[in-house]
C-alpha positions as CSV (number, residue, x, y, z in Angstrom):
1,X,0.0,0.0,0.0
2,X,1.1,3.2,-0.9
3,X,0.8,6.3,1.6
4,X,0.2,9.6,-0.6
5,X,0.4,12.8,1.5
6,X,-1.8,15.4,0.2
7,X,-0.5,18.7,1.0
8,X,-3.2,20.9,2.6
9,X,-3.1,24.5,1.0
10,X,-3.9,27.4,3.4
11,X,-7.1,29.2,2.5
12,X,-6.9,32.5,0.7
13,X,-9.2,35.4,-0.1
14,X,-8.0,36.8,-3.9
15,X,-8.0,40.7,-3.4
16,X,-8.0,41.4,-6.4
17,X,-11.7,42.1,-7.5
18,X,-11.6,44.3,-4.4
19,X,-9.6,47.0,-6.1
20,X,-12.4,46.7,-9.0
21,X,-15.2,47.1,-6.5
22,X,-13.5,50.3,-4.6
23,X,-13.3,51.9,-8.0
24,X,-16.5,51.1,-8.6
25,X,-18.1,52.7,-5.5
26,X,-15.6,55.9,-5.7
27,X,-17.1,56.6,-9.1
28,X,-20.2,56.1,-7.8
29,X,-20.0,58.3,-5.2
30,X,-18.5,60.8,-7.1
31,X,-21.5,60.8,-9.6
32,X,-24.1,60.7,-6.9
33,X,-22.5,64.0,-5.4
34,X,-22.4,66.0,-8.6
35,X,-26.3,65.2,-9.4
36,X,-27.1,66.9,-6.0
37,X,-25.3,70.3,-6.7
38,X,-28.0,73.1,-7.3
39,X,-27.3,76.5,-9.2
40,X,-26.1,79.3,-8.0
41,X,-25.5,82.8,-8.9
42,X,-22.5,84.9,-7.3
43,X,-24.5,87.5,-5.1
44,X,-24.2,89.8,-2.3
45,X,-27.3,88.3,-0.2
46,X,-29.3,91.1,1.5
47,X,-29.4,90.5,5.2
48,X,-32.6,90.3,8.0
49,X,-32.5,89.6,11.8
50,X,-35.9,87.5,11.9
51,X,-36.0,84.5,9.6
52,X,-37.6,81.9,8.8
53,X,-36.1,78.4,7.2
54,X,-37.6,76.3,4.5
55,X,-37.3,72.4,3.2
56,X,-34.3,72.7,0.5
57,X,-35.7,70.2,-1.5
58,X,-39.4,71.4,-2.2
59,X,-37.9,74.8,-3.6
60,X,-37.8,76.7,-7.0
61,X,-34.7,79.2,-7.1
62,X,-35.3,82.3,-9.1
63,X,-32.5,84.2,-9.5
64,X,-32.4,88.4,-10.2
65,X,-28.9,90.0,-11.4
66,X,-27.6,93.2,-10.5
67,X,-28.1,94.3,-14.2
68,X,-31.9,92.5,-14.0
69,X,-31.1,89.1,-15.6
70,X,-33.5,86.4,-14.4
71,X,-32.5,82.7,-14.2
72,X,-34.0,79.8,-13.2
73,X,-32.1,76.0,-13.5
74,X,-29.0,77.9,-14.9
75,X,-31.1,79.3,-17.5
76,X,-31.5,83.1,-18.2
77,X,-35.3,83.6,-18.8
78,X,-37.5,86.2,-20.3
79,X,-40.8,87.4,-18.4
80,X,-42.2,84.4,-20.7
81,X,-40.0,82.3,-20.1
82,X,-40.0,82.5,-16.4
83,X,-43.8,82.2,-16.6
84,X,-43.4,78.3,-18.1
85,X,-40.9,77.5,-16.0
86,X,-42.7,78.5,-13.0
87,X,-46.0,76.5,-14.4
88,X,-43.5,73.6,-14.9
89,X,-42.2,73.6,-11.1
90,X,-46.1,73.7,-10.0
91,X,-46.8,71.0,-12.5
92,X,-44.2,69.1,-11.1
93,X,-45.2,69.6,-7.5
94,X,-48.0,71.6,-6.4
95,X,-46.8,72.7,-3.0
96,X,-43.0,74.0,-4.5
97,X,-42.1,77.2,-2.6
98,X,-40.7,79.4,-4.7
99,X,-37.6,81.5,-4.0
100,X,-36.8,84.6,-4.9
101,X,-33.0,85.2,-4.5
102,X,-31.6,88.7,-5.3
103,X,-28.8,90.8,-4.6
104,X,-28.8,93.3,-2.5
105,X,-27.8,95.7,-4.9
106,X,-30.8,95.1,-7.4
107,X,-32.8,97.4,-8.4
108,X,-36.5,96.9,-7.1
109,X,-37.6,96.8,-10.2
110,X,-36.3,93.8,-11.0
111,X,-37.6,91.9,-8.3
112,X,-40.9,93.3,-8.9
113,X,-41.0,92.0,-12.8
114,X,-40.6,88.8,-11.1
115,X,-43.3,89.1,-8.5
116,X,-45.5,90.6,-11.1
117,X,-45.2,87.3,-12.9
118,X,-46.0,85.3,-9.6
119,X,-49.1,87.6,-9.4
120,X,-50.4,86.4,-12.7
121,X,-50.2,83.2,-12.1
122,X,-52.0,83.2,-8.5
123,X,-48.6,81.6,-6.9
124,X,-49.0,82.5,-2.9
125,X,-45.8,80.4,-1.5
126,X,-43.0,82.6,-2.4
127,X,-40.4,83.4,-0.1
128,X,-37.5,85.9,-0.3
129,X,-34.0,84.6,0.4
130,X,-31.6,86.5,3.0
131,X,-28.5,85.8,4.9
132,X,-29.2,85.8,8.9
133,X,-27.3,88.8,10.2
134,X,-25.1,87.9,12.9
């Protein structure tokens, strides 16, 4: 009778899908983080001592320039144009609060083209955006 001795290898874990997988998640991660960047205009915010904070996510960010530009989504909008895209955020979601975010420099003018438009379309749940004075 012959005695063969079967050599017993040590268990191993291969590692190296796990480098595959960590790339995987980091570039995940990365594109999860860019989809949840909003837009946002360089302004001098206009400041108020009584405030009063809103859900970030149910909003609709209207933007008004110094010079009286109007944006919306990154897009510069006409009085027309503002009008659909405002029917398109209520469409959307019937309770969005819409947000009105101006310089403090602006002209009231301006602003007031924008609330005009708000007017004439019966929109109640607007709210101005300020920086808290400290």
């Amino acid at each position: 009778m012959v005695n063969i001795k079967k050599k017993r290898r040590n268990p191993s874990i291969t590692t190296s899908s796990m480098s595959d997988i960590g790339f995987l998640l980091l570039i995940f991660i990365m594109l999860i983080s860019l989809m949840n960047q909003r837009y946002e205009e360089k302004i001098n915010y206009p400041e108020s001592r009584i405030l009063e904070r809103t859900q970030a996510d149910k909003n609709f960010e209207i933007w008004v320039q110094k010079n009286g530009l109007v944006s919306a989504d990154g897009e510069i909008l006409d009085g027309i144009g503002l009008e659909r895209a405002i029917v398109g955020a209520i469409a959307e979601n019937p309770g969005v609060r819409i947000h009105i975010i101006a310089d403090k420099d602006t002209p009231y003018k301006y602003v007031n083209s924008v609330v005009s438009v708000l007017q004439n379309l019966q929109h109640r749940v607007v709210s101005f955006v300020i920086k808290e004075r400290t």
